[in-house]
C-alpha positions in Angstrom: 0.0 0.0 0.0 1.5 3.1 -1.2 1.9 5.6 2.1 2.1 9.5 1.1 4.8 10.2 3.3 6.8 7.3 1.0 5.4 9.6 -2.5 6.9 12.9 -0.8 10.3 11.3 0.5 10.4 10.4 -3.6 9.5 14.0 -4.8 12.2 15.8 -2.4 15.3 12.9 -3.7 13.7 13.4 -7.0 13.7 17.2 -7.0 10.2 16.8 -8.8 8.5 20.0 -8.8 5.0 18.5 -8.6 3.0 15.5 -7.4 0.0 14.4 -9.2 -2.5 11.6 -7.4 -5.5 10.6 -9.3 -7.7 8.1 -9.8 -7.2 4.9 -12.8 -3.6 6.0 -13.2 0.0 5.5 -10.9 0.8 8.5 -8.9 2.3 10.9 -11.5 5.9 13.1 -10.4 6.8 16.3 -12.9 10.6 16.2 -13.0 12.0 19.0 -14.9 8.6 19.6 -17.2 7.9 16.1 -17.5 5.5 14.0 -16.5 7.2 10.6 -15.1 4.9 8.0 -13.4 5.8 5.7 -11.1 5.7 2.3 -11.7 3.0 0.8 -10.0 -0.6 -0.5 -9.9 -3.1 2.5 -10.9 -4.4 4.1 -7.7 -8.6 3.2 -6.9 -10.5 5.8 -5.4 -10.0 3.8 -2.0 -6.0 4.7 -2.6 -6.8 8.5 -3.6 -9.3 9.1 -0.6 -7.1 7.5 1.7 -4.3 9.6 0.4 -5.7 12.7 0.6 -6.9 12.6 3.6 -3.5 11.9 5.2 -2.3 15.8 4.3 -6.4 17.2 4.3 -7.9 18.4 7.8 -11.8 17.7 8.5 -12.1 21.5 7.4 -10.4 20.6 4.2 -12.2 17.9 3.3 -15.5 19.7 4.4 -14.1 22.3 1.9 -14.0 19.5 -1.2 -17.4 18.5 -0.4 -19.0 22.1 -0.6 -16.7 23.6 -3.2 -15.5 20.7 -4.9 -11.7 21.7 -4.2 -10.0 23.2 -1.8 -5.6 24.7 -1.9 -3.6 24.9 1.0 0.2 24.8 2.5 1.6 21.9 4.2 4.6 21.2 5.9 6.2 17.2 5.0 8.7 17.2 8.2 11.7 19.5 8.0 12.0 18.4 4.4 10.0 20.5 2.2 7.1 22.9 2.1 4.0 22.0 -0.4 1.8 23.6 -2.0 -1.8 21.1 -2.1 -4.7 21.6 -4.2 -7.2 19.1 -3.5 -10.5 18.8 -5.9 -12.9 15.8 -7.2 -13.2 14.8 -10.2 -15.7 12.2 -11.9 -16.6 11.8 -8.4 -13.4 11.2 -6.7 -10.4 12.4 -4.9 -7.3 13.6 -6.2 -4.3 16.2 -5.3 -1.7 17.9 -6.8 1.4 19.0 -4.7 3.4 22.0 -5.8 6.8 21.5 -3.8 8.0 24.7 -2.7 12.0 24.7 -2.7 13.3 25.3 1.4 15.9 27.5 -0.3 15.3 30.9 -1.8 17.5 31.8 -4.9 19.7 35.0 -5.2 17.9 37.2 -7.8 21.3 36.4 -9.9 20.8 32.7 -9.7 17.1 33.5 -11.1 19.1 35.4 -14.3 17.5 38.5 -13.5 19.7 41.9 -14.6 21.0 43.7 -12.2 18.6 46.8 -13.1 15.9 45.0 -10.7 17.9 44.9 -7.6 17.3 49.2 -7.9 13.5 48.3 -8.2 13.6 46.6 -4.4 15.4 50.3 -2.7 12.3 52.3 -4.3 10.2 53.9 -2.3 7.4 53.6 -3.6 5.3 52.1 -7.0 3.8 49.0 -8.5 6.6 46.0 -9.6 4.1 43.5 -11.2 5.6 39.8 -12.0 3.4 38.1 -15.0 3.7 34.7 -16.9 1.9 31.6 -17.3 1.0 29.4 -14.3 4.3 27.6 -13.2 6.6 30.2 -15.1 8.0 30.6 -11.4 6.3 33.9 -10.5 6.2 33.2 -6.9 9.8 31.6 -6.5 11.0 35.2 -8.1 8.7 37.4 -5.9 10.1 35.6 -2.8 13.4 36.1 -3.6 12.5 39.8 -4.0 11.3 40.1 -0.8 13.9 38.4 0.2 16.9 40.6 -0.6 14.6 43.7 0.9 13.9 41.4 4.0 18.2 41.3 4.7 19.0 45.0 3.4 15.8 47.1 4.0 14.9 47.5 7.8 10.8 48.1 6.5 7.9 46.5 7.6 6.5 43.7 4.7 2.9 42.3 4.5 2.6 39.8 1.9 -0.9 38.2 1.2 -0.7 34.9 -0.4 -3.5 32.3 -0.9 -1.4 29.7 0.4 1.3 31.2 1.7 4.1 29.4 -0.1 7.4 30.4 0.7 8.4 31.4 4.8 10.4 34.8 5.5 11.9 34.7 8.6 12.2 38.4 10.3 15.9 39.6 9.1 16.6 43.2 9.2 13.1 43.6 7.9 9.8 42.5 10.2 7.5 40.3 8.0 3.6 39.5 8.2 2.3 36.8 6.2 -1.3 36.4 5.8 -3.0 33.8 4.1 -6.2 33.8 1.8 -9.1 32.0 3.8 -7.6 31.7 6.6 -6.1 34.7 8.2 -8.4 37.4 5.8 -11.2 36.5 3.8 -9.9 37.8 0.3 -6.8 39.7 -1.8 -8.8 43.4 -1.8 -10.2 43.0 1.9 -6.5 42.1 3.0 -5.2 45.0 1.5 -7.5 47.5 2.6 -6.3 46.5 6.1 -2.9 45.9 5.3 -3.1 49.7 4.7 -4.1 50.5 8.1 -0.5 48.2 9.8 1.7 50.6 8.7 3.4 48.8 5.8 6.3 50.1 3.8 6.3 46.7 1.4 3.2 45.0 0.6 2.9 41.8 -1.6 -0.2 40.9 -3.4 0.0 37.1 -4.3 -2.2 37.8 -7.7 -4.5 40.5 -8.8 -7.6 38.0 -9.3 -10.4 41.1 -9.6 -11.3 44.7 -10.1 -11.4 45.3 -6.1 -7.6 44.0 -5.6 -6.5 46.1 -8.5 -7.9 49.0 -7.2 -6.3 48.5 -3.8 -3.1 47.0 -5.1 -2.9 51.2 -7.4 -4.0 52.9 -4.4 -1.5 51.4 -2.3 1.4 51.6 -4.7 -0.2 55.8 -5.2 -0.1 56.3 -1.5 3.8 55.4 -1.1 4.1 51.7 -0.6 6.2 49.8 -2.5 3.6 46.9 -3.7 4.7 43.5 -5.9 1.9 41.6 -7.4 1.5 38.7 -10.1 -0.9 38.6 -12.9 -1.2 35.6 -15.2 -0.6 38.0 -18.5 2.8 38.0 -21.1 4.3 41.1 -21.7 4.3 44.6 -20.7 1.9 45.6 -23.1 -0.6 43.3 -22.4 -0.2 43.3 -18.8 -1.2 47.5 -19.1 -4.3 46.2 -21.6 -5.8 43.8 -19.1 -5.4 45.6 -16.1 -7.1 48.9 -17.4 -9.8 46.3 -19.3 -10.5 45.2 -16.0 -12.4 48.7 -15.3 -15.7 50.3 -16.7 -15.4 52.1 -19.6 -15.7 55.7 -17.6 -13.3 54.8 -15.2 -10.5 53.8 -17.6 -9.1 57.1 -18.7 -8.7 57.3 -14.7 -7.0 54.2 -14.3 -4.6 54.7 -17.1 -2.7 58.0 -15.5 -2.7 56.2 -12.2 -0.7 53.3 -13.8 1.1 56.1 -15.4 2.4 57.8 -12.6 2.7 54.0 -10.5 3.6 51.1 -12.2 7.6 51.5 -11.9 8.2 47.6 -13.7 6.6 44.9 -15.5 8.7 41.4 -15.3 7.3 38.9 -17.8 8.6 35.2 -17.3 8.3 31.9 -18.8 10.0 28.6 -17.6 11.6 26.4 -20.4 13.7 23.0 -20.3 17.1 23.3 -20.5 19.2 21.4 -23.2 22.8 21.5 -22.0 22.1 20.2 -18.7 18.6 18.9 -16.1 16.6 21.2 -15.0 14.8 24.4 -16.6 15.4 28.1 -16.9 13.5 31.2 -16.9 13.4 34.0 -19.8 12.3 37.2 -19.0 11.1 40.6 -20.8 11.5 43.9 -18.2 9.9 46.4 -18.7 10.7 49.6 -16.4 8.8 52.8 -16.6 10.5 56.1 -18.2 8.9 59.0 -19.0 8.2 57.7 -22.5 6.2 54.6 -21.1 4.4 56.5 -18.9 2.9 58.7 -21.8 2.3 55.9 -23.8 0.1 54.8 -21.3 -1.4 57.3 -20.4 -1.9 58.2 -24.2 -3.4 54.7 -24.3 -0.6 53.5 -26.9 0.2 50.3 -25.1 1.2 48.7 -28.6 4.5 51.2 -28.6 6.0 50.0 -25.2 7.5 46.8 -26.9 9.8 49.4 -29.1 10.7 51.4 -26.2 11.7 48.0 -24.0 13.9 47.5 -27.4 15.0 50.7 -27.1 15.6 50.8 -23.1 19.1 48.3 -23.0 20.7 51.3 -20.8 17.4 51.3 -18.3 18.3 47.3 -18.2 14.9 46.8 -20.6 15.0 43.8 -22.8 12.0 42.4 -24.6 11.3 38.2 -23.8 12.3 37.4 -27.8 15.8 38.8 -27.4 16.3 37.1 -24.0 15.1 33.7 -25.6 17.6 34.6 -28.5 20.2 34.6 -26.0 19.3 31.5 -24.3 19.4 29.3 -27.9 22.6 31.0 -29.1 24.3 30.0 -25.6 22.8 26.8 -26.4 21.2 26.5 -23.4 17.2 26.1 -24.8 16.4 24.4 -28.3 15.6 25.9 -31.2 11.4 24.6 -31.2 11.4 26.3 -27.7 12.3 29.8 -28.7 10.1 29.6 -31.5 7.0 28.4 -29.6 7.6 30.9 -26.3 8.4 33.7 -28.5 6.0 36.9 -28.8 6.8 37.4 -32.5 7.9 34.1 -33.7 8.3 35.8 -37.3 10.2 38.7 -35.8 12.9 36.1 -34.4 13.2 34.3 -37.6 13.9 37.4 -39.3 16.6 38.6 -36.7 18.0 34.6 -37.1 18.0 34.9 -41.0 19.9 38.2 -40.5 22.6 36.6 -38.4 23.2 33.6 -40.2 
C-alpha cells in the first residue's frame, strides 16, 4: 500500500516540482517539465481518498465537499514545504502537490539583470511579475522580498493564498497572511494591510477589479507593492489591467498606472538542453517617461519598441532574451520559437545573423 509520506520522501530525492494523485492511473511526479509516473498499480478511489486525507484536515475535506476543491500549505517534516490543491473529479479524490524549494534563490541565480535589484530600494510604485501558471512567478517574488527582508529595515505584508514560501524576520519585520484563513480575500487584505503601517506589501495575484484597485491605491499612496498577474508582456499586462475597469473609469485608471507602475517582469520557464533542469526568460519592462505617456496616451502597442530601445534602463524584450538563451545553447531551437511573442520577428533577426 502506497503511504504518502513514502510519495513525498520520492519528490524531495527526486527534486520533482510536482505531485499528481489521481484516480485509474499510478501516482504521477513532474521532474523537470515532464511527466514521469511511477511504476505501480493504478491508484482506486480507496487509494486516492485515503491519500488525501493523510495531508487534508476535516475542514479541508468539508471544503472538497462544498466547493468541490479546496488549496492549502503543508509542511512534509523539516524536508519540504508544499503547496496542495485538493478537488474531485468524476466523483473522486485527487491532489496535486506543488513542492516549494526550502531555499530561496539570489535574484542572480534566477538570471534577472541587475537593473531589478534598484526596483527593491524604491520607495514607492507598483513592480508586477506576470507569466503563465508555473513560469515561477512566486519563486522570483520571494526572492525579491527576500533581498529587501536582509538589506531594508521596512515592515512587509505579503498576502498569499497559500502562503508558499516562509520569510523569517531579518533586518526587515514580516507579516504573512493567508487567503481563507487569516483574511477573507486579496482586496479586503489590503484594505487593512493599509491600516498596519506597511512600507512593502505583496499581493500574491491581482484576481479582480477590487484588488486592483487596492493594489494602485496602495502603490499611489507610497508603498512599494509586488503583485503577479497571469498576462505576457508589458503591453498586455497594461491592456488587461485597465480592461479590468468600466469604460468611464479607464481614462482614470490609465494615468494612475502612469504615474505608479515603476516595472513589468514577464517570465516563462523552459527546459534546459545543456544540462537537467529548466530556466527562466524574462522581458522587463521599467517605466520612463516615454512609457508613462504611452500609457497614459493609451498607446500600449508602442511599449514593446521602447523596451527594445531601453538596454541602458536594463529593458529587454522576452524574444531577445530567448535569443540569447538558444545561441548559448542552453534552450532548443522549437522552444524559442514556440515561447516567442513574435515568432516571425525572431526568424527574421535569425535569417539576419546567419
Amino acid at each position: 500500500m502506497i503511504e504518502m509520506s513514502d510519495l513525498l520522501n520520492l519528490v524531495v530525492e527526486e527534486g520533482a516540482s510536482d505531485l499528481h494523485v489521481e484516480v485509474g492511473v499510478p501516482p504521477v511526479l513532474r521532474i523537470n517539465g515532464s511527466m514521469a509516473p511511477l511504476d505501480t498499480e493504478p491508484l482506486t478511489p480507496e487509494d486516492t481518498e485515503r491519500l488525501v486525507k493523510s495531508v487534508a484536515s476535516d475542514t479541508h475535506l468539508q471544503r472538497i465537499r462544498e466547493e468541490g476543491g479546496v488549496d492549502f500549505g503543508f509542511a512534509f517534516e523539516n524536508k519540504a514545504r508544499f503547496r496542495v490543491a485538493c478537488f474531485k473529479q468524476k466523483g473522486y479524490l485527487g491532489t496535486v502537490m506543488r513542492q516549494i524549494p526550502n531555499t530561496l534563490l539570489t535574484l542572480d541565480q534566477i538570471g534577472l539583470p541587475p537593473s531589478i535589484k534598484d526596483l527593491l530600494f524604491q520607495p514607492r510604485g507598483l513592480i508586477l511579475v506576470t507569466g503563465p501558471t508555473g513560469s515561477g512567478k512566486s519563486t522570483t517574488l520571494a526572492s525579491m522580498m527576500n533581498v529587501i527582508n536582509e538589506e531594508r529595515d521596512v515592515h512587509i505584508i505579503t498576502v498569499e493564498d497559500p502562503v508558499e514560501f516562509y520569510h523569517n524576520h531579518k533586518k526587515s519585520v514580516v507579516i504573512q497572511r493567508e487567503v481563507g484563513v487569516d483574511v477573507p480575500s486579496f482586496s479586503e487584505a489590503l484594505r487593512r494591510a493599509l491600516r498596519q503601517d506597511p512600507d512593502v506589501i505583496l499581493v500574491g495575484e491581482m484576481r479582480d477589479l477590487e484588488t486592483m484597485e487596492a493594489a494602485v491605491t496602495a502603490a499611489e499612496t507610497g508603498h512599494l507593492v509586488f503583485a503577479t498577474l497571469h498576462t505576457t508582456g508589458a503591453a498586455r499586462t497594461v491592456d488587461r489591467i485597465v480592461d479590468a475597469f468600466p469604460t468611464d473609469q479607464q481614462e482614470q485608471i490609465r494615468t494612475q498606472l502612469a504615474s505608479s507602475l515603476k516595472a513589468v517582469i514577464s517570465q516563462v520557464l523552459l527546459p534546459r538542453v545543456d544540462k537537467p533542469g529548466r530556466v527562466a526568460a524574462f522581458e522587463v519592462m521599467i517605466s520612463t517617461p516615454s512609457i508613462q505617456a504611452l500609457i497614459r496616451d493609451n498607446k500600449t502597442f508602442r511599449i514593446t519598441s521602447d523596451i527594445q530601445t531601453g538596454a541602458k534602463y536594463g529593458m529587454n524584450t522576452l524574444d531577445s532574451h530567448l535569443i540569447e538563451l538558444y545561441q548559448s545553447e542552453v534552450i532548443s531551437y522549437g522552444e524559442m520559437i514556440t515561447k516567442a511573442q513574435d515568432p516571425q520577428g525572431i526568424l527574421q533577426k535569425m535569417g539576419a545573423h546567419n
